[in-house]
mmCIF entry with sequence, helices, sheets and N, C-alpha, C, O atoms, coordinates in Angstrom:
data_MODEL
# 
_entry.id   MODEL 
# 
_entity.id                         1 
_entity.type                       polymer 
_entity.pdbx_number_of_molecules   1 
# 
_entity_poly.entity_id                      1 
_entity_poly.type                           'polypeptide(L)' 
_entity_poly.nstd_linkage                   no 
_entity_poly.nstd_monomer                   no 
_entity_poly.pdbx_seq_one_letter_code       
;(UNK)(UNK)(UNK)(UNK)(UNK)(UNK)(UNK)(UNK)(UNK)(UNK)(UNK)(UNK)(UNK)(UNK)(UNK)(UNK)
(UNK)(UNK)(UNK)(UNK)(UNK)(UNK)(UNK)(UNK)(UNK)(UNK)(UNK)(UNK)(UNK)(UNK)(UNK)(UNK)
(UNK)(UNK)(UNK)(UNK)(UNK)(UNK)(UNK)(UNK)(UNK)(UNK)(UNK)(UNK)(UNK)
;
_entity_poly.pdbx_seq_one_letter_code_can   XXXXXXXXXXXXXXXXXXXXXXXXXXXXXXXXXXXXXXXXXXXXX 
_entity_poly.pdbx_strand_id                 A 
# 
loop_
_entity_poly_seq.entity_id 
_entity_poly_seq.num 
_entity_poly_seq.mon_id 
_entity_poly_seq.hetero 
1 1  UNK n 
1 2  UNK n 
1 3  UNK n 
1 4  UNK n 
1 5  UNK n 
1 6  UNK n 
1 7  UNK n 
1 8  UNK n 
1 9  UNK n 
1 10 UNK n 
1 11 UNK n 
1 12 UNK n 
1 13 UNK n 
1 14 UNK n 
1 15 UNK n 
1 16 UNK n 
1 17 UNK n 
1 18 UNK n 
1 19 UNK n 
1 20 UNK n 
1 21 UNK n 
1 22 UNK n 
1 23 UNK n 
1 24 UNK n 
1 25 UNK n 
1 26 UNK n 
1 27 UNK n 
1 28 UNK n 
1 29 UNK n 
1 30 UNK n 
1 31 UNK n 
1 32 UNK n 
1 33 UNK n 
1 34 UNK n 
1 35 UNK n 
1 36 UNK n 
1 37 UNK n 
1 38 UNK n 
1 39 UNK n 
1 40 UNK n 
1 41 UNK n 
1 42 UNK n 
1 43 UNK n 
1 44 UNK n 
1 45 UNK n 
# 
_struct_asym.id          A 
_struct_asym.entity_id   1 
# 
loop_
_struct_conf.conf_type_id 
_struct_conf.id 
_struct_conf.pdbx_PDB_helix_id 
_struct_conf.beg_label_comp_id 
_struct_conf.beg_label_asym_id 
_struct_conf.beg_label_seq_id 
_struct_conf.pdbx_beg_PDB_ins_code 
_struct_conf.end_label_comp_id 
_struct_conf.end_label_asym_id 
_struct_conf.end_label_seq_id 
_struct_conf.pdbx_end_PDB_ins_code 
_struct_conf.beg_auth_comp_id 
_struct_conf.beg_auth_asym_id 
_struct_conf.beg_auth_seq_id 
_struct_conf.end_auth_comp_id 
_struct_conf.end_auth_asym_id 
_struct_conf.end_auth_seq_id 
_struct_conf.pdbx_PDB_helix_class 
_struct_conf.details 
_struct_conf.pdbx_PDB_helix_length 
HELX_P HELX_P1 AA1 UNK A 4  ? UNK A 6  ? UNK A 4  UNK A 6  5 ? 3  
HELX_P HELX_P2 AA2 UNK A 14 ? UNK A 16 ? UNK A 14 UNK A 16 5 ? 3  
HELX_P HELX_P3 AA3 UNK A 24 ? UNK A 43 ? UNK A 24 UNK A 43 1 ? 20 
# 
_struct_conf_type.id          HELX_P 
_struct_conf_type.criteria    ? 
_struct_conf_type.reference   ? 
# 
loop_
_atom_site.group_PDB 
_atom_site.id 
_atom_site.type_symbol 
_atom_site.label_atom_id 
_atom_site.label_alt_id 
_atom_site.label_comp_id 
_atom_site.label_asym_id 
_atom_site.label_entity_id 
_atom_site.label_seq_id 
_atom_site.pdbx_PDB_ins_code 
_atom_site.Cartn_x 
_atom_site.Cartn_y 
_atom_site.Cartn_z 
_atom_site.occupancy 
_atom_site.B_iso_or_equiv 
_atom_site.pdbx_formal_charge 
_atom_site.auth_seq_id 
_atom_site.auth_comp_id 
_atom_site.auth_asym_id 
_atom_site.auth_atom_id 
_atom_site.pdbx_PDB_model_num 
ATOM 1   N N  . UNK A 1 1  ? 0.844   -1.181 0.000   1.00 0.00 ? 1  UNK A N  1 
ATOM 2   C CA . UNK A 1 1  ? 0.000   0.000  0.000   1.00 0.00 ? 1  UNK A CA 1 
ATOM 3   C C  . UNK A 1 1  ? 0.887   1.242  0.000   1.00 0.00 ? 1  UNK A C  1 
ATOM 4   O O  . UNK A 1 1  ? 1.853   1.329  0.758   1.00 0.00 ? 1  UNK A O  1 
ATOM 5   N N  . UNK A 1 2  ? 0.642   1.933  -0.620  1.00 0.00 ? 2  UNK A N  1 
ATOM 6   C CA . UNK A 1 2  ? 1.331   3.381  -0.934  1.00 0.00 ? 2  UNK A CA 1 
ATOM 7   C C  . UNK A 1 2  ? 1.187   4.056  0.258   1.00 0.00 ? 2  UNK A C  1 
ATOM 8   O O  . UNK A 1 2  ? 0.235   3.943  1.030   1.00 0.00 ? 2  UNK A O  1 
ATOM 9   N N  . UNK A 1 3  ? 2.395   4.936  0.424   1.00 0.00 ? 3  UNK A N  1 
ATOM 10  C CA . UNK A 1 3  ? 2.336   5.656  1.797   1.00 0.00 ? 3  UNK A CA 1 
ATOM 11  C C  . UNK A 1 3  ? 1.808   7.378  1.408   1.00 0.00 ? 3  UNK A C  1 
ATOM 12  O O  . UNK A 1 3  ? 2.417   8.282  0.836   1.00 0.00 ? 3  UNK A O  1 
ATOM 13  N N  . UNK A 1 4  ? 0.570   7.328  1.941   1.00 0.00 ? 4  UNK A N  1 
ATOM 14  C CA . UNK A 1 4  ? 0.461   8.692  1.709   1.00 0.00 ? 4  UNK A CA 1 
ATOM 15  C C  . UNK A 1 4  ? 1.207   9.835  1.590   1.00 0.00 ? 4  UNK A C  1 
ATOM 16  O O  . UNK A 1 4  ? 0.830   10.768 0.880   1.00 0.00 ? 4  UNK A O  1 
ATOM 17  N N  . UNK A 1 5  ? 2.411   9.857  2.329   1.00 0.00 ? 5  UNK A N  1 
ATOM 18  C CA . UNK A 1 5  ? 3.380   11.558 2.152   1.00 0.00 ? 5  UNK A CA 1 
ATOM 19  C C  . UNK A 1 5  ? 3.895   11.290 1.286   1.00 0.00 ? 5  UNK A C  1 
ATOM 20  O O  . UNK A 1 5  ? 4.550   12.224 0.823   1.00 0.00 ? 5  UNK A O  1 
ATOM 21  N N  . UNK A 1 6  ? 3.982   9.949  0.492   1.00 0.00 ? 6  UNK A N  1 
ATOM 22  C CA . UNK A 1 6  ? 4.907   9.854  -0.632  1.00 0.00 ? 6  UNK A CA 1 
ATOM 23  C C  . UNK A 1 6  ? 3.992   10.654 -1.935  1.00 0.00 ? 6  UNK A C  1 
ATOM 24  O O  . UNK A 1 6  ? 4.464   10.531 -3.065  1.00 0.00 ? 6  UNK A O  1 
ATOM 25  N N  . UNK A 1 7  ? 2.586   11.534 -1.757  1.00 0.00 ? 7  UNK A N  1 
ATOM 26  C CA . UNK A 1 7  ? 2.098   11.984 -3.025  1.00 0.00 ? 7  UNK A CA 1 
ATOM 27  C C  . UNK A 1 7  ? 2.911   13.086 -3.176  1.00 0.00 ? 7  UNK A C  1 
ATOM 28  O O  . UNK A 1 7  ? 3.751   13.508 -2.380  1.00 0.00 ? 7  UNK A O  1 
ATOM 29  N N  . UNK A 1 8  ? 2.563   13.574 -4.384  1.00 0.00 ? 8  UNK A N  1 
ATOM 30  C CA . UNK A 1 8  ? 3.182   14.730 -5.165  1.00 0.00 ? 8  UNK A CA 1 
ATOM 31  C C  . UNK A 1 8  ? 2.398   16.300 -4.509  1.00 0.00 ? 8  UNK A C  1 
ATOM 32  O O  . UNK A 1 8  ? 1.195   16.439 -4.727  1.00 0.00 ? 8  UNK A O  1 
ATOM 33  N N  . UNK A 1 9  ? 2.936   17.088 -3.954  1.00 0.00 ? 9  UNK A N  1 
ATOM 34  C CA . UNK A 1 9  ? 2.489   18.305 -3.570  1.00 0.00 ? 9  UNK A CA 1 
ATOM 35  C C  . UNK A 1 9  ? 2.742   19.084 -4.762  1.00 0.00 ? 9  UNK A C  1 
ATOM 36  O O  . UNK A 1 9  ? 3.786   19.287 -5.381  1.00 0.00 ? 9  UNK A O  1 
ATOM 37  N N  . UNK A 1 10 ? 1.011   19.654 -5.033  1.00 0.00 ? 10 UNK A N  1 
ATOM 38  C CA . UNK A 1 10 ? 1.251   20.426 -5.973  1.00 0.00 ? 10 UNK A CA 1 
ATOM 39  C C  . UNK A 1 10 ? 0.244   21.896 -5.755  1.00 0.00 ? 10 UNK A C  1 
ATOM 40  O O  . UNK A 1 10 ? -0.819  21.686 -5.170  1.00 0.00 ? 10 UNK A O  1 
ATOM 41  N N  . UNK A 1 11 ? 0.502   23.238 -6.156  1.00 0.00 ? 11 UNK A N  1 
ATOM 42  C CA . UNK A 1 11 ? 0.155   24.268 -5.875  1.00 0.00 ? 11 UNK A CA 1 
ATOM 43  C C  . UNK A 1 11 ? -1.368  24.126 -6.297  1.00 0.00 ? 11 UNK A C  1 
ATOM 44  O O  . UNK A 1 11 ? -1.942  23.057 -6.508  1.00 0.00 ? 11 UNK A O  1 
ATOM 45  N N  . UNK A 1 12 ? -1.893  25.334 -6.378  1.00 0.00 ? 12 UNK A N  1 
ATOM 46  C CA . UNK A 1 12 ? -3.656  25.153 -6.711  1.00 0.00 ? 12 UNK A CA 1 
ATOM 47  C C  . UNK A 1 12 ? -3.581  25.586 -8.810  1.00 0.00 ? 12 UNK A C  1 
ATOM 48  O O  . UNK A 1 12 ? -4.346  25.101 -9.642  1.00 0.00 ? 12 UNK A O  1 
ATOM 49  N N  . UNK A 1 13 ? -2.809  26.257 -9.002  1.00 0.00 ? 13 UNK A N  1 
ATOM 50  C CA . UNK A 1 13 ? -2.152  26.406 -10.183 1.00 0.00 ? 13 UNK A CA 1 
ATOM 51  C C  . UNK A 1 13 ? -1.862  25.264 -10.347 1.00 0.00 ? 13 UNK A C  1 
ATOM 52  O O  . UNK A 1 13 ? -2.729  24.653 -10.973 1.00 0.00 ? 13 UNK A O  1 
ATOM 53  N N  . UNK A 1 14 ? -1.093  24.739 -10.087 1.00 0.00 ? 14 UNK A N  1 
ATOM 54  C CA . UNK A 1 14 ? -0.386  23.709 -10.825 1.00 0.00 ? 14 UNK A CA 1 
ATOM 55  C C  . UNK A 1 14 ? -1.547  22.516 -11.214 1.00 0.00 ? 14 UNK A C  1 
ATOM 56  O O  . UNK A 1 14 ? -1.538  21.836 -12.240 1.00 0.00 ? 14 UNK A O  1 
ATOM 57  N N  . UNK A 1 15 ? -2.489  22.456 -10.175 1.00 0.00 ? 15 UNK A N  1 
ATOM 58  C CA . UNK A 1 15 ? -3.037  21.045 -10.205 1.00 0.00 ? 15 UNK A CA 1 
ATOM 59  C C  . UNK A 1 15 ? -4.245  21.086 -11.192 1.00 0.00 ? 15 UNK A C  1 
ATOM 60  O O  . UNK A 1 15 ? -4.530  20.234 -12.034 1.00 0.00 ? 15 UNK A O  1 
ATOM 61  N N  . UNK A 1 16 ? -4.937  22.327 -10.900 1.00 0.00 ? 16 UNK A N  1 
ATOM 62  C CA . UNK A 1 16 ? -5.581  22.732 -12.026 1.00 0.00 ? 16 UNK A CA 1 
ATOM 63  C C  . UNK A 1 16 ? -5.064  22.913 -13.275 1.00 0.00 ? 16 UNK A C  1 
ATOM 64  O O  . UNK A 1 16 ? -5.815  23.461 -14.082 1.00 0.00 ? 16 UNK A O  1 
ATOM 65  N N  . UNK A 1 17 ? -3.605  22.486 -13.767 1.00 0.00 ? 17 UNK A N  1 
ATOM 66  C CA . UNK A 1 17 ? -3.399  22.779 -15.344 1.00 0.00 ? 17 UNK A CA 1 
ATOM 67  C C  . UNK A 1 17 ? -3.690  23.775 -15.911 1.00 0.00 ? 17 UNK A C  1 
ATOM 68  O O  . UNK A 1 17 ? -3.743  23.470 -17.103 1.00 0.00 ? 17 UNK A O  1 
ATOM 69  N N  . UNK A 1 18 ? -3.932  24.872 -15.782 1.00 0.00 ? 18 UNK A N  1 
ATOM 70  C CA . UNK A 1 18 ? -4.780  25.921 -16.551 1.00 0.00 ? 18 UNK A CA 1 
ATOM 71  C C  . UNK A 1 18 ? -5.267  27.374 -15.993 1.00 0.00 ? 18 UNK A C  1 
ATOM 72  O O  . UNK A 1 18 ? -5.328  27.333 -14.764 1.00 0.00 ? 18 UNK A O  1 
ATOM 73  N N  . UNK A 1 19 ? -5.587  28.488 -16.456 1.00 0.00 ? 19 UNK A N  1 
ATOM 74  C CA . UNK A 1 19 ? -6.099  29.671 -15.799 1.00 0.00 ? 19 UNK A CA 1 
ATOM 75  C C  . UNK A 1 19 ? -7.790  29.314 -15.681 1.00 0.00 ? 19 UNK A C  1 
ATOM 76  O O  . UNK A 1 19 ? -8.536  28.419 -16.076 1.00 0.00 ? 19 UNK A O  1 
ATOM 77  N N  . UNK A 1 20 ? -7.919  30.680 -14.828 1.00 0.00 ? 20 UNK A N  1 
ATOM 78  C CA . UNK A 1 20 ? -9.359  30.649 -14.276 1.00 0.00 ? 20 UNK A CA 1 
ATOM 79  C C  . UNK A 1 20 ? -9.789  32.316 -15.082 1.00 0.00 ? 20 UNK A C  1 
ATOM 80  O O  . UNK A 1 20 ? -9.445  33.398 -14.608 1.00 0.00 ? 20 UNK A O  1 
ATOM 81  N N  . UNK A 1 21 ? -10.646 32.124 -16.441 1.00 0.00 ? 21 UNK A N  1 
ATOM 82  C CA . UNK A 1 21 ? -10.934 33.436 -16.857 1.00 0.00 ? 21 UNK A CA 1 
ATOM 83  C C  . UNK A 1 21 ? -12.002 34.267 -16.437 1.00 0.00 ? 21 UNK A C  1 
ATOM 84  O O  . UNK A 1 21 ? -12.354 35.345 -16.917 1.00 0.00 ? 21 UNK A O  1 
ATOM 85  N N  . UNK A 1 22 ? -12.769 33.247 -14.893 1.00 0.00 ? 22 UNK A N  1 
ATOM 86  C CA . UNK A 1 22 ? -14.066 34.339 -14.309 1.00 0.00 ? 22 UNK A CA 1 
ATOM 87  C C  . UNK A 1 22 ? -14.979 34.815 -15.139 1.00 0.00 ? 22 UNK A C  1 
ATOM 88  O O  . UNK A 1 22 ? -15.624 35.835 -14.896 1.00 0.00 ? 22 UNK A O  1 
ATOM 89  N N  . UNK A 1 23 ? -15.084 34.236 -16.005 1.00 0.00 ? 23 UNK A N  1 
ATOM 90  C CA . UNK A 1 23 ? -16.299 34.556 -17.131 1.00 0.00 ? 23 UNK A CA 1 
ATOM 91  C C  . UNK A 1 23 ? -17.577 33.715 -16.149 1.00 0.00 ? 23 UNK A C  1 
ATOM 92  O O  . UNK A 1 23 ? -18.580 33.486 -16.825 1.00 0.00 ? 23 UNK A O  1 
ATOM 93  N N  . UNK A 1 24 ? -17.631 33.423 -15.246 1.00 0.00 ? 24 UNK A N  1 
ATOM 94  C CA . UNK A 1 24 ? -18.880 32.859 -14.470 1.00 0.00 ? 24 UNK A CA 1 
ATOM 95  C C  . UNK A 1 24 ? -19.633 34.172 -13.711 1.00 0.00 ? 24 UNK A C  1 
ATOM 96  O O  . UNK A 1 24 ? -20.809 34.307 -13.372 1.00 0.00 ? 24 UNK A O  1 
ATOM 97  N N  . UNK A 1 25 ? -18.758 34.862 -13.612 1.00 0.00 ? 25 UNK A N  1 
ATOM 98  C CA . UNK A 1 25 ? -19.283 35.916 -13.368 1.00 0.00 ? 25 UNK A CA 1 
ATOM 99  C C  . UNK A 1 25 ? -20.149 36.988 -13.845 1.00 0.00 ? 25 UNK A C  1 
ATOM 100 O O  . UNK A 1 25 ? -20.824 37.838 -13.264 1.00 0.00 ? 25 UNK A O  1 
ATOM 101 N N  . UNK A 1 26 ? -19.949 36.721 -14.997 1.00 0.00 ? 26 UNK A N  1 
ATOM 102 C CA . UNK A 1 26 ? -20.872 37.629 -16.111 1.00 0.00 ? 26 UNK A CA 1 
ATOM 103 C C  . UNK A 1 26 ? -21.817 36.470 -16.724 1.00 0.00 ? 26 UNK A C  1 
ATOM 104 O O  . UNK A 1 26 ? -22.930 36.991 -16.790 1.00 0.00 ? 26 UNK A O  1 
ATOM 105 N N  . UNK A 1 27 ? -21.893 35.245 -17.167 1.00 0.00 ? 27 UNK A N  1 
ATOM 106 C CA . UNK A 1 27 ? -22.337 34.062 -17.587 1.00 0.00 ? 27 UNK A CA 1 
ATOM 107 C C  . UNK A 1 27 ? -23.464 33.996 -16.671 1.00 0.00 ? 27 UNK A C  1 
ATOM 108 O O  . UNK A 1 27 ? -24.550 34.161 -17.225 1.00 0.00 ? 27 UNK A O  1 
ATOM 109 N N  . UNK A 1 28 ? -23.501 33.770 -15.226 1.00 0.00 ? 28 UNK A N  1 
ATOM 110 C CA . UNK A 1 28 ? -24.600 33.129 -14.710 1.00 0.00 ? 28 UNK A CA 1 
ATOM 111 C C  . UNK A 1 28 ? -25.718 34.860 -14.223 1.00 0.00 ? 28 UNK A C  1 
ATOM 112 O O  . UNK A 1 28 ? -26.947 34.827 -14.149 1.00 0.00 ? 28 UNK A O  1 
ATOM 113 N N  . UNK A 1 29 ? -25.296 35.505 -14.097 1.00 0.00 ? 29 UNK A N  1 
ATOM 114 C CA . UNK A 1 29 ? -26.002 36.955 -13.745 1.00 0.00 ? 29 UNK A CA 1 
ATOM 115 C C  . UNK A 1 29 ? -27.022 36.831 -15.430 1.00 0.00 ? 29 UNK A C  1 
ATOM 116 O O  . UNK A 1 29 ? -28.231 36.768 -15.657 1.00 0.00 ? 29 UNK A O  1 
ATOM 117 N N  . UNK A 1 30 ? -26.087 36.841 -16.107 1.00 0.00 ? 30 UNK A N  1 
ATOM 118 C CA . UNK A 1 30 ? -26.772 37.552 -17.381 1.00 0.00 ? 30 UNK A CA 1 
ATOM 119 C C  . UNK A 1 30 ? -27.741 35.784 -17.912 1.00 0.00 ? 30 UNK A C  1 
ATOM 120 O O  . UNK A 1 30 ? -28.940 35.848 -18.187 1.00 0.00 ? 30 UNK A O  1 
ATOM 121 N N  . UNK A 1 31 ? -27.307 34.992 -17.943 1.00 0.00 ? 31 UNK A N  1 
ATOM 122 C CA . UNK A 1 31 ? -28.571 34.080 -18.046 1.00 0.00 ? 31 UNK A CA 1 
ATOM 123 C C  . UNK A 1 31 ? -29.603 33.873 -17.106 1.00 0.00 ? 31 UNK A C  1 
ATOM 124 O O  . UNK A 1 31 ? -30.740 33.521 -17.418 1.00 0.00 ? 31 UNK A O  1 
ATOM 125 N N  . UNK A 1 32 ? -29.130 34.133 -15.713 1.00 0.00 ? 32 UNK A N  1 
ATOM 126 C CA . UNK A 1 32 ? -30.577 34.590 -15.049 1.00 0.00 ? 32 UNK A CA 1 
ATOM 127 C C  . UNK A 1 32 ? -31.332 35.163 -15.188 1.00 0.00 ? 32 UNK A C  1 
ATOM 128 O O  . UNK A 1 32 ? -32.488 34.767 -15.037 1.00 0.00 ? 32 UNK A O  1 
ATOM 129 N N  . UNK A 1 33 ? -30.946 36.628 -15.619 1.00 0.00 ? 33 UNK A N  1 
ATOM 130 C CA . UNK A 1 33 ? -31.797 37.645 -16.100 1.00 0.00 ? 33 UNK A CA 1 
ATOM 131 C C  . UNK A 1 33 ? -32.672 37.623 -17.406 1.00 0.00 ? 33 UNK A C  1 
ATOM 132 O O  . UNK A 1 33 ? -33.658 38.300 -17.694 1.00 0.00 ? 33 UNK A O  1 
ATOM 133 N N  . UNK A 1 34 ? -31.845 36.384 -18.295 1.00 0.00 ? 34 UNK A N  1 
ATOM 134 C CA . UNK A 1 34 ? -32.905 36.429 -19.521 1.00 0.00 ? 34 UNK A CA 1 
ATOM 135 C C  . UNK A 1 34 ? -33.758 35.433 -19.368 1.00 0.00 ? 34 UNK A C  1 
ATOM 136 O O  . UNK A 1 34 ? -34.764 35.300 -20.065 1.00 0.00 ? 34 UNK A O  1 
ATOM 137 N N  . UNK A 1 35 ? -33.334 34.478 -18.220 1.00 0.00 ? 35 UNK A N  1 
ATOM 138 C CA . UNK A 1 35 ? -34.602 33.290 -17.987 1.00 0.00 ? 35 UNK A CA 1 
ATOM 139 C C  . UNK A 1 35 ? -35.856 34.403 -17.331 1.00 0.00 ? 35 UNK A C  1 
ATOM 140 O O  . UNK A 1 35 ? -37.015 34.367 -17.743 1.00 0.00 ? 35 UNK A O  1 
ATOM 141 N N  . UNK A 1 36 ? -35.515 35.097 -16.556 1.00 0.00 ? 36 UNK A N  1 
ATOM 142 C CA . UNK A 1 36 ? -36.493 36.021 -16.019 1.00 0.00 ? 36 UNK A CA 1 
ATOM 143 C C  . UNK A 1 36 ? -37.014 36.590 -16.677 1.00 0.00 ? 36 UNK A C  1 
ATOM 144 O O  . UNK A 1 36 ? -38.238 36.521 -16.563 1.00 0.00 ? 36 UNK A O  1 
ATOM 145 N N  . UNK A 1 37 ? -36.518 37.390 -17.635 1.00 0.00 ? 37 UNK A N  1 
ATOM 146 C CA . UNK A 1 37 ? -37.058 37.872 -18.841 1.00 0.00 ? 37 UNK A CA 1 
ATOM 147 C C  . UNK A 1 37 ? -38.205 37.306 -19.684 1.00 0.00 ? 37 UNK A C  1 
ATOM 148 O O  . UNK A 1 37 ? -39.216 37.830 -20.151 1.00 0.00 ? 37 UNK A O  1 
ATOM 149 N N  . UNK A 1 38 ? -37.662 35.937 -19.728 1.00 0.00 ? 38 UNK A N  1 
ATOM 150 C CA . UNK A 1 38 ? -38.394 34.532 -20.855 1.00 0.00 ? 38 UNK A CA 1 
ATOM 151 C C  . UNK A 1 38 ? -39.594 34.446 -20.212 1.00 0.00 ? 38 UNK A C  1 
ATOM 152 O O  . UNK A 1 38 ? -40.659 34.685 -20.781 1.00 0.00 ? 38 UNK A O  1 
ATOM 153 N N  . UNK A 1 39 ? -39.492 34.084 -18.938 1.00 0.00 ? 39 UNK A N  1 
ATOM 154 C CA . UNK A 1 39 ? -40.624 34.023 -17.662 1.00 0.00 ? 39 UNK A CA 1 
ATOM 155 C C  . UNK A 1 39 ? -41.903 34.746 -17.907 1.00 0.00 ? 39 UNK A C  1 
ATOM 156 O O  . UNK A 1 39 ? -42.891 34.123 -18.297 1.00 0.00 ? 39 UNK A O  1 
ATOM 157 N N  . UNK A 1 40 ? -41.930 35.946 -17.709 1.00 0.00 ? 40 UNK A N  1 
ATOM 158 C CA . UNK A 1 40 ? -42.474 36.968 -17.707 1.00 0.00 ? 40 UNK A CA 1 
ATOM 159 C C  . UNK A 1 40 ? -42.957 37.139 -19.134 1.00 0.00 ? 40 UNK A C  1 
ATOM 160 O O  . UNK A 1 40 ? -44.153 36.962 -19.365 1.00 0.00 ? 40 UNK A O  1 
ATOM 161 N N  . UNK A 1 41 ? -42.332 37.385 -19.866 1.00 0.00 ? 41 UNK A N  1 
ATOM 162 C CA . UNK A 1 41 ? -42.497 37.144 -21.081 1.00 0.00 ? 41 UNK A CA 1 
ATOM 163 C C  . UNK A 1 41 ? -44.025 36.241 -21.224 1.00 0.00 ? 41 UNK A C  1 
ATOM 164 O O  . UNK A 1 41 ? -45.092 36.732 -21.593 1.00 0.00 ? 41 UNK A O  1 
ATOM 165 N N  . UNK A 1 42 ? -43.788 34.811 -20.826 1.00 0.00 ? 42 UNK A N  1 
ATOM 166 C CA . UNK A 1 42 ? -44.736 33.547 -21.190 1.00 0.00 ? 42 UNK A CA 1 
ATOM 167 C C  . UNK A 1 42 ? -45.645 34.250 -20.024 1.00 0.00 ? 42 UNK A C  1 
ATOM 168 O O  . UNK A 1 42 ? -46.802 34.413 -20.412 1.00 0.00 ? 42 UNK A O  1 
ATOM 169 N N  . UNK A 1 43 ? -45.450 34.620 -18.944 1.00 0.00 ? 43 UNK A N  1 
ATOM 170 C CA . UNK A 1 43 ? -46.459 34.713 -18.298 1.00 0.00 ? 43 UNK A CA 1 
ATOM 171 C C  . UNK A 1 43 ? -47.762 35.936 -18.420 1.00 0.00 ? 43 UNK A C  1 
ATOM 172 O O  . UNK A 1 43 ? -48.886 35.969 -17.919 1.00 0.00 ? 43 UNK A O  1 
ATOM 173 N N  . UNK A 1 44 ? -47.105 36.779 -19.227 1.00 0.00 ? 44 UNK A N  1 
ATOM 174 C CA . UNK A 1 44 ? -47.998 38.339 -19.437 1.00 0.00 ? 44 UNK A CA 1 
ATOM 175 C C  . UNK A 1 44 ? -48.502 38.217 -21.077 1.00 0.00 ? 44 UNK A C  1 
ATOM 176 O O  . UNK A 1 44 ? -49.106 39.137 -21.628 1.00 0.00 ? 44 UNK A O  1 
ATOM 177 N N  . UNK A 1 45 ? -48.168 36.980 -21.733 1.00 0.00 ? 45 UNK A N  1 
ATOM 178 C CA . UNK A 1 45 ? -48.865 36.959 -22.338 1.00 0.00 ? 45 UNK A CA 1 
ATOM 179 C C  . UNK A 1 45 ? -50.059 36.866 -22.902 1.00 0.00 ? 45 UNK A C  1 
ATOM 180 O O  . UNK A 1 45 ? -50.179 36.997 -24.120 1.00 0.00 ? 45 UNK A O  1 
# 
């Protein structure tokens, strides 16, 4: 059985491979608002 301290320590960068471009931030605001939109929409019709 493998000894646990023997894993590889790796940064939060590193382990993720890749950047974080925070486009969730603008993505989930602005599709809320057009489901709300849609909503309303079907409902006042």
């Amino acid at each position: 059985m493998a000894d646990p301290n023997d894993a590889p320590h790796l940064s939060a960068e590193e382990a993720r491979a890749g950047s974080t471009p925070h486009m969730t931030r603008y993505i989930l605001p602005i599709s809320l608002a057009l489901i709300v939109i849609i909503f309303a929409v079907m409902v006042f019709r």
